[in-house]
N, CA, C and O atoms as a GROMACS GRO file, in nm:
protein
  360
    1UNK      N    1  -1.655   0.175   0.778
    1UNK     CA    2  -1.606   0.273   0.684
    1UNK      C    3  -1.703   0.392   0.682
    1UNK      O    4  -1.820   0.367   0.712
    2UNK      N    5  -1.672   0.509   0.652
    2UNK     CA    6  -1.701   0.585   0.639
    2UNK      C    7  -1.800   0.630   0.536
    2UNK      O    8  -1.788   0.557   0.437
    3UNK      N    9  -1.884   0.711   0.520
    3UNK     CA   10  -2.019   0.690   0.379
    3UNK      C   11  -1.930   0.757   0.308
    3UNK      O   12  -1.855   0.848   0.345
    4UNK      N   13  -1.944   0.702   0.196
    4UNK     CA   14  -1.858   0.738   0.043
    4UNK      C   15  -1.803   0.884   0.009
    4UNK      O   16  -1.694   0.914  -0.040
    5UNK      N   17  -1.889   0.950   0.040
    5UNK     CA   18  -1.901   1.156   0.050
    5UNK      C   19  -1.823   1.171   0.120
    5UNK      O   20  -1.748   1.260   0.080
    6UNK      N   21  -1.785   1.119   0.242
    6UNK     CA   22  -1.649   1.149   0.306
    6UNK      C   23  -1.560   1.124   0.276
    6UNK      O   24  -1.472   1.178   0.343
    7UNK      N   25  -1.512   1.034   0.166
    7UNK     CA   26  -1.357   1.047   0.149
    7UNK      C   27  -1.369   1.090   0.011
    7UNK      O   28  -1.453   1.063  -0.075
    8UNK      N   29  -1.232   1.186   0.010
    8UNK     CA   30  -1.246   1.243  -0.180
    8UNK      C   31  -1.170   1.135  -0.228
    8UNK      O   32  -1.094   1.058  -0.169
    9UNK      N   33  -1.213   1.144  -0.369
    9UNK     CA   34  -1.138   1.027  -0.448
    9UNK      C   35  -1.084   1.114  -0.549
    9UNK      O   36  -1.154   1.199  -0.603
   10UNK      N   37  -0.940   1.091  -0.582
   10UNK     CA   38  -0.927   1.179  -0.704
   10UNK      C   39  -0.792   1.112  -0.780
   10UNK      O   40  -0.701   1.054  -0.720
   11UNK      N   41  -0.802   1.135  -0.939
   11UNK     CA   42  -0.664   1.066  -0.994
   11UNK      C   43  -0.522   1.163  -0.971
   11UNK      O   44  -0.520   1.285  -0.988
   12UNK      N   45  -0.461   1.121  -0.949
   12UNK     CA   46  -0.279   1.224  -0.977
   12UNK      C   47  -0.231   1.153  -1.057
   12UNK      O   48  -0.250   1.037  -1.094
   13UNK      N   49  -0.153   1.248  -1.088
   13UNK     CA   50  -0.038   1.226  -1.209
   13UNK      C   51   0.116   1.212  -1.136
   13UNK      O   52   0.213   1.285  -1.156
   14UNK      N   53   0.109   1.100  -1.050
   14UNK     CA   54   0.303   1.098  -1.028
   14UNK      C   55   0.336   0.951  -1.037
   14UNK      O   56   0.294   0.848  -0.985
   15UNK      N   57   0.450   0.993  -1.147
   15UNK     CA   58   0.513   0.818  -1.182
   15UNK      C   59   0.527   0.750  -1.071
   15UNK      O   60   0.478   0.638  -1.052
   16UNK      N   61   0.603   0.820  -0.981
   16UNK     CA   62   0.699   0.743  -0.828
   16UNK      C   63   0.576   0.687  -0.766
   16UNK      O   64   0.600   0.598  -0.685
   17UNK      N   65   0.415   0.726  -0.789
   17UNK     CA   66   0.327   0.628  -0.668
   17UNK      C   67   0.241   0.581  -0.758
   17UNK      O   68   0.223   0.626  -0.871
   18UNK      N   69   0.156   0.437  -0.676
   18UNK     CA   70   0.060   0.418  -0.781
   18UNK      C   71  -0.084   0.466  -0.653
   18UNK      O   72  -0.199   0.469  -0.695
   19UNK      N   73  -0.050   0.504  -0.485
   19UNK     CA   74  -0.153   0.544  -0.422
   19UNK      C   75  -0.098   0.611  -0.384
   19UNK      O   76   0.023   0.627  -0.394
   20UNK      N   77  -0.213   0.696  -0.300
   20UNK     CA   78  -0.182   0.818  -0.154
   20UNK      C   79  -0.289   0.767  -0.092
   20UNK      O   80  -0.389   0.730  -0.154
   21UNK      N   81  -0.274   0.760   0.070
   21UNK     CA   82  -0.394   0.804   0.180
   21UNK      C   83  -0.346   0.955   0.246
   21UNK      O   84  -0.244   1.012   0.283
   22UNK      N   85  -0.474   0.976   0.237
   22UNK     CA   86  -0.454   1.119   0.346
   22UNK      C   87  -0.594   1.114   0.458
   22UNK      O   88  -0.714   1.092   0.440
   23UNK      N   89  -0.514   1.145   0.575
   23UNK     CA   90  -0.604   1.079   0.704
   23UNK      C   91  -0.702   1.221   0.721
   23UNK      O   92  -0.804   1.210   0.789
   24UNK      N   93  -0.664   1.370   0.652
   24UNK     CA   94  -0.710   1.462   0.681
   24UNK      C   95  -0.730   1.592   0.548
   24UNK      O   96  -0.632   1.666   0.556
   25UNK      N   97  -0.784   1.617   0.485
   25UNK     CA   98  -0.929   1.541   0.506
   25UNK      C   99  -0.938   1.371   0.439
   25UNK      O  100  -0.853   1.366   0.351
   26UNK      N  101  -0.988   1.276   0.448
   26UNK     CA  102  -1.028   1.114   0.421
   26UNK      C  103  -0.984   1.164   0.280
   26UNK      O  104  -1.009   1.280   0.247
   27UNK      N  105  -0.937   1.104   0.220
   27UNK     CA  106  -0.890   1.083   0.088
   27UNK      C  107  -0.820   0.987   0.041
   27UNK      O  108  -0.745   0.934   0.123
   28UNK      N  109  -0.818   0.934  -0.096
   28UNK     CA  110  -0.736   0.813  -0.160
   28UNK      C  111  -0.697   0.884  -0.338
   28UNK      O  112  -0.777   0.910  -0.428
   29UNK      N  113  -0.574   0.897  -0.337
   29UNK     CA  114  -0.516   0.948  -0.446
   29UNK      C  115  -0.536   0.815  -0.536
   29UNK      O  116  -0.513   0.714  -0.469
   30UNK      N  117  -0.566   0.793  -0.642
   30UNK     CA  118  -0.481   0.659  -0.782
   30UNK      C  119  -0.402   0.740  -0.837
   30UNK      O  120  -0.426   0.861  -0.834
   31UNK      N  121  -0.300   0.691  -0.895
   31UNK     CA  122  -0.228   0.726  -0.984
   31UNK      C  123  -0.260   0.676  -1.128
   31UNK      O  124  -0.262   0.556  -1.155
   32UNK      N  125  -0.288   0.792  -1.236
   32UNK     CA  126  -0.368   0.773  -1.363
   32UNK      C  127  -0.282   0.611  -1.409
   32UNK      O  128  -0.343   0.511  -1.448
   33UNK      N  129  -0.124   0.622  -1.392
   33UNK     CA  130  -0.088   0.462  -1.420
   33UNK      C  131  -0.101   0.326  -1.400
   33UNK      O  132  -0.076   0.226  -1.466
   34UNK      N  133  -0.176   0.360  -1.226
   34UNK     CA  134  -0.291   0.264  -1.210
   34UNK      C  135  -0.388   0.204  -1.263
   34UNK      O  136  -0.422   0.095  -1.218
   35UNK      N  137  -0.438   0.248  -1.346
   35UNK     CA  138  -0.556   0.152  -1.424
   35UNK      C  139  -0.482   0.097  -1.538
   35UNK      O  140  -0.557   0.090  -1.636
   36UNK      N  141  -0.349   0.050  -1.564
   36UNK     CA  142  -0.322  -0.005  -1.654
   36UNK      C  143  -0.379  -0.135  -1.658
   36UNK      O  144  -0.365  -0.191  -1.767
   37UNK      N  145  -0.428  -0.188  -1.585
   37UNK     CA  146  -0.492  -0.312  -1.557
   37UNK      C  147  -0.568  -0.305  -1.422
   37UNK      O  148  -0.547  -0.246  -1.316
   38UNK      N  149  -0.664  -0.387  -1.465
   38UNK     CA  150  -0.846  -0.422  -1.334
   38UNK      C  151  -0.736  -0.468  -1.154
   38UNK      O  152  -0.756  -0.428  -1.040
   39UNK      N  153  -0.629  -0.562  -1.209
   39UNK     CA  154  -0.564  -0.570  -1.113
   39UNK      C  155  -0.465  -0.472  -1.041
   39UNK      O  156  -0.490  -0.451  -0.922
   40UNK      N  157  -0.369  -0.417  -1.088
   40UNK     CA  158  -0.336  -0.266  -1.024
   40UNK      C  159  -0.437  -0.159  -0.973
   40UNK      O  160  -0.417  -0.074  -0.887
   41UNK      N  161  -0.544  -0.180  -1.044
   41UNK     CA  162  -0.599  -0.105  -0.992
   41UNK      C  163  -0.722  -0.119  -0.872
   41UNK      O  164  -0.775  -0.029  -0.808
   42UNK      N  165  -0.744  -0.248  -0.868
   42UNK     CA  166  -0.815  -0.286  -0.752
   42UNK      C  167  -0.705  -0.311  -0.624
   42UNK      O  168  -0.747  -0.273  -0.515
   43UNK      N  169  -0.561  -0.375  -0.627
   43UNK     CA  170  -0.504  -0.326  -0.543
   43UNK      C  171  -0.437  -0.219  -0.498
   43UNK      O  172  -0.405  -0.197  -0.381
   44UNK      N  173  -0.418  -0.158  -0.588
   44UNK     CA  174  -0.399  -0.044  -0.550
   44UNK      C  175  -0.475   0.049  -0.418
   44UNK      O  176  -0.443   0.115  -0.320
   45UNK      N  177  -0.615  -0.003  -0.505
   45UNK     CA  178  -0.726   0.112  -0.436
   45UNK      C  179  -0.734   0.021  -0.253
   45UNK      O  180  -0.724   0.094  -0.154
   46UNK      N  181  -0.750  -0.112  -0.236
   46UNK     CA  182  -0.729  -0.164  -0.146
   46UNK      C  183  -0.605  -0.164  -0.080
   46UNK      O  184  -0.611  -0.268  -0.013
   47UNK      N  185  -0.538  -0.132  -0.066
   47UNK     CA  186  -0.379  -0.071  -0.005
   47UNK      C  187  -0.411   0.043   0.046
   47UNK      O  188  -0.384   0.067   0.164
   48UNK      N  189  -0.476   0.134  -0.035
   48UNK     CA  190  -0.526   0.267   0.055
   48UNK      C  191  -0.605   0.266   0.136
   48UNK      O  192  -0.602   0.334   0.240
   49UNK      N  193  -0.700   0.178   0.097
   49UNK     CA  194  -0.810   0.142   0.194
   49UNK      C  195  -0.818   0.052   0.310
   49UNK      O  196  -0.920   0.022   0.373
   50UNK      N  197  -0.667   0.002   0.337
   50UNK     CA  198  -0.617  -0.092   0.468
   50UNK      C  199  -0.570   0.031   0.542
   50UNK      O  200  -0.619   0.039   0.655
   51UNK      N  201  -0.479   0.140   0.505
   51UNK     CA  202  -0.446   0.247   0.532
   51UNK      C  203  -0.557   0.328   0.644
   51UNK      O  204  -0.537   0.346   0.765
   52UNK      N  205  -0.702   0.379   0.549
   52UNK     CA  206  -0.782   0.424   0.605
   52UNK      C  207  -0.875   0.358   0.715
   52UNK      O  208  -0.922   0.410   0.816
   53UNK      N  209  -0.886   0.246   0.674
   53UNK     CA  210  -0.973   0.149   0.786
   53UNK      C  211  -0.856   0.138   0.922
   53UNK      O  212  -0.895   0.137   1.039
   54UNK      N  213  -0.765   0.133   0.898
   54UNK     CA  214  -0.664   0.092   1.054
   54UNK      C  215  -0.615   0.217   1.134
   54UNK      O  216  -0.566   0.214   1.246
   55UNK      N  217  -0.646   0.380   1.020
   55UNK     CA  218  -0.670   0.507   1.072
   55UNK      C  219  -0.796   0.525   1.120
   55UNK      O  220  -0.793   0.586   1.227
   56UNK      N  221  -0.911   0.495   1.083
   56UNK     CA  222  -1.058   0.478   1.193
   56UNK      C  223  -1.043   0.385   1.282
   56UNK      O  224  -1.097   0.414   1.389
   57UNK      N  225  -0.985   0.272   1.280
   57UNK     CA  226  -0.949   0.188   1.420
   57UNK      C  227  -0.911   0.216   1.506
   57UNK      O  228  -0.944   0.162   1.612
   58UNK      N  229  -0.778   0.365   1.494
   58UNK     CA  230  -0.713   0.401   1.580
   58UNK      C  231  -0.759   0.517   1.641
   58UNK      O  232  -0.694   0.586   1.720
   59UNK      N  233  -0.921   0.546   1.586
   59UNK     CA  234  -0.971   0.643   1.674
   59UNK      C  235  -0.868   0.736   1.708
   59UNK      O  236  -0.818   0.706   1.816
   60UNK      N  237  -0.812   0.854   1.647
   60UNK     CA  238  -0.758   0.935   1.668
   60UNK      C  239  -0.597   0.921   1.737
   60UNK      O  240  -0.526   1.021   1.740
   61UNK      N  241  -0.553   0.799   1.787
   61UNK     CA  242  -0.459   0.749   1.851
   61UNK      C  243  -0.368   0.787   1.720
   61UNK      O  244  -0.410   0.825   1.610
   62UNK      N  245  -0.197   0.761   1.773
   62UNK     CA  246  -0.092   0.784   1.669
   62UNK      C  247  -0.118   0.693   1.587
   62UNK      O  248  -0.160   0.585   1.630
   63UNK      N  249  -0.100   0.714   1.455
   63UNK     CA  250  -0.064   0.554   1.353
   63UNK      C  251   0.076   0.512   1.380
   63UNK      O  252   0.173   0.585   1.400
   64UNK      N  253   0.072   0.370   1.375
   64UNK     CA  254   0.231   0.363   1.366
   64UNK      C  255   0.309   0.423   1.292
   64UNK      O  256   0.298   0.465   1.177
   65UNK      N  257   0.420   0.425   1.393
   65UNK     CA  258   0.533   0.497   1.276
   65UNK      C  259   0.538   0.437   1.170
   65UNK      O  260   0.496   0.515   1.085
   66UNK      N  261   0.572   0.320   1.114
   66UNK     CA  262   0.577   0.274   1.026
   66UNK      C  263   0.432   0.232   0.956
   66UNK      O  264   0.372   0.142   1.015
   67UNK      N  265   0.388   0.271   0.873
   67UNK     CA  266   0.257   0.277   0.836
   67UNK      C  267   0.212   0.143   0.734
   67UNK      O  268   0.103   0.102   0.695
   68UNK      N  269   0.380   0.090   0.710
   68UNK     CA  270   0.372  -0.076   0.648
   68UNK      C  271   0.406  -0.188   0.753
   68UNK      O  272   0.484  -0.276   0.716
   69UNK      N  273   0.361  -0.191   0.864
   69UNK     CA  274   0.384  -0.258   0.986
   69UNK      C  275   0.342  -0.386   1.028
   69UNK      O  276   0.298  -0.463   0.943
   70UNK      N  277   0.348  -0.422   1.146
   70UNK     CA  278   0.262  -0.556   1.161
   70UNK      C  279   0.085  -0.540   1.151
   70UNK      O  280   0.001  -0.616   1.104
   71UNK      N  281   0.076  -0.444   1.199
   71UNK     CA  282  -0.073  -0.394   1.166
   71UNK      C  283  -0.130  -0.390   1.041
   71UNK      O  284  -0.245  -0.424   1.013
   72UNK      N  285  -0.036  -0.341   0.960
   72UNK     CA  286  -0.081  -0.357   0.766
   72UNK      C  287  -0.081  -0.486   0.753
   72UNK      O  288  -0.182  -0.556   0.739
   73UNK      N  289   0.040  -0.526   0.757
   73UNK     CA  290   0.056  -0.629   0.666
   73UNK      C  291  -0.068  -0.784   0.752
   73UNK      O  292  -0.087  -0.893   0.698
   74UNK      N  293  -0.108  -0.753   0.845
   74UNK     CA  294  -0.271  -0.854   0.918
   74UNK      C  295  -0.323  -0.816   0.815
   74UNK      O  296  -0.321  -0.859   0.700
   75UNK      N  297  -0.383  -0.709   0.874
   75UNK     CA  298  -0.500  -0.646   0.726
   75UNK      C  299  -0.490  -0.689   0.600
   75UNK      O  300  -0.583  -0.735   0.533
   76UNK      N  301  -0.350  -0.672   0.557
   76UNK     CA  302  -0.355  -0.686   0.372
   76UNK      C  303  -0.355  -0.807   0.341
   76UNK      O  304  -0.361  -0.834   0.221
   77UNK      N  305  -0.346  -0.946   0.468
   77UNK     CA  306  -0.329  -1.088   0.444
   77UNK      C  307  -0.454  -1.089   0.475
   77UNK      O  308  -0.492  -1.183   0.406
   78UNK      N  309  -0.565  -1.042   0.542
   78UNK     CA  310  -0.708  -1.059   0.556
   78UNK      C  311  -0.778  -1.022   0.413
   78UNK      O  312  -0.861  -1.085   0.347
   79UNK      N  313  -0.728  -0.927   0.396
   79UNK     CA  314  -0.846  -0.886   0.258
   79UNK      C  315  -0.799  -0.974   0.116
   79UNK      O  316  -0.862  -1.004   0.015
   80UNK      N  317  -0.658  -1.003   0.159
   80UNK     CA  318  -0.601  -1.116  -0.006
   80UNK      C  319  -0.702  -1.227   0.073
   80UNK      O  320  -0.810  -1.242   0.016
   81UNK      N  321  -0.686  -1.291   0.171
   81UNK     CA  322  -0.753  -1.428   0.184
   81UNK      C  323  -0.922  -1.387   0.141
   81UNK      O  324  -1.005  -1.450   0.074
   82UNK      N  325  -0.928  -1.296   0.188
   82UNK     CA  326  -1.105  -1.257   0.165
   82UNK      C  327  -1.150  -1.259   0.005
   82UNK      O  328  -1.256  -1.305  -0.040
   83UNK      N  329  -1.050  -1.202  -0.065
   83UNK     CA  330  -1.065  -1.189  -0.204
   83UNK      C  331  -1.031  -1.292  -0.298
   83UNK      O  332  -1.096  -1.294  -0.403
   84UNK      N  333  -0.922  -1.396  -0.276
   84UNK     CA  334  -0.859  -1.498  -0.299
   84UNK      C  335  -0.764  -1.461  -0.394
   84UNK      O  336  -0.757  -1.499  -0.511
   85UNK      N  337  -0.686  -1.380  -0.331
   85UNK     CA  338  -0.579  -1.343  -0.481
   85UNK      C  339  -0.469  -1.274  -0.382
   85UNK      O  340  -0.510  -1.231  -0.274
   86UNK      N  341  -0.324  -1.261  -0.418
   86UNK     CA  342  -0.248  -1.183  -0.380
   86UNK      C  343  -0.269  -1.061  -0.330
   86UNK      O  344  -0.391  -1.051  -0.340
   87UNK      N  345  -0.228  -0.956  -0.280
   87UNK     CA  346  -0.212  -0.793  -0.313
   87UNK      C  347  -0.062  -0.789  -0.311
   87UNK      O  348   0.022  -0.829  -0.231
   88UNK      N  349  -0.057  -0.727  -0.428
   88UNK     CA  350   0.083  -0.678  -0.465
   88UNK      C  351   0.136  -0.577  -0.328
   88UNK      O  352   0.053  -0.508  -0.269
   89UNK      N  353   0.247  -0.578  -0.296
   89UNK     CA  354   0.298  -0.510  -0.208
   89UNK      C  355   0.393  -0.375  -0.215
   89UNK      O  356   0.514  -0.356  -0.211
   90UNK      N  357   0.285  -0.295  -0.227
   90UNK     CA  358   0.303  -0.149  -0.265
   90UNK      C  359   0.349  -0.034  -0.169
   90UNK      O  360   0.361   0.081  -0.211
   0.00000   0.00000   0.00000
C-alpha cells in the first residue's frame, strides 16, 4: 500500500453510496451514513481498499471491466477470513 499522504480521504454526502475509489488521484470517499455503526464503517472503508490494492497490483494494466469480479470477490473472502467476520457486499 501506498504511505497514507497518498491517498486523500474525505467524507461525501450521497445517500445512493456508502464508498467511492478513485484510482486517480488515490482516494477513498465514506459516505457521512457510513459511520452509523464501527461495522459499516470498517467495511465499508475495506471494500475501497480491495478496490485500491488490486489497482496497485495491476500496475497500470486495465482493471477489469467489472470491478466486482472474480478478482474482488478473492480479495474480499481473504480479508473477511483475515478479520473473522463477514464483509457486507457493497
Amino acid at each position: 500500500m501506498p504511505d497514507g499522504d497518498a491517498i486523500r480521504f474525505r467524507v461525501m454526502r450521497r445517500p445512493d453510496l456508502l464508498g467511492l475509489y478513485h484510482s486517480s488521484p488515490l482516494g477513498i470517499d465514506i459516505a457521512d451514513h457510513a459511520g452509523q455503526s464501527f461495522q459499516m464503517l470498517w467495511t465499508t472503508l475495506a471494500h475501497e481498499m480491495i478496490h485500491l490494492a488490486l489497482q496497485l497490483q495491476a500496475k497500470g494494466a486495465r482493471p477489469e471491466k467489472d470491478d466486482h469480479g472474480p478478482k474482488f470477490k478473492r480479495a474480499q473472502a481473504k480479508v473477511a477470513r483475515m478479520f473473522s467476520g463477514p464483509l457486507i457486499d457493497i
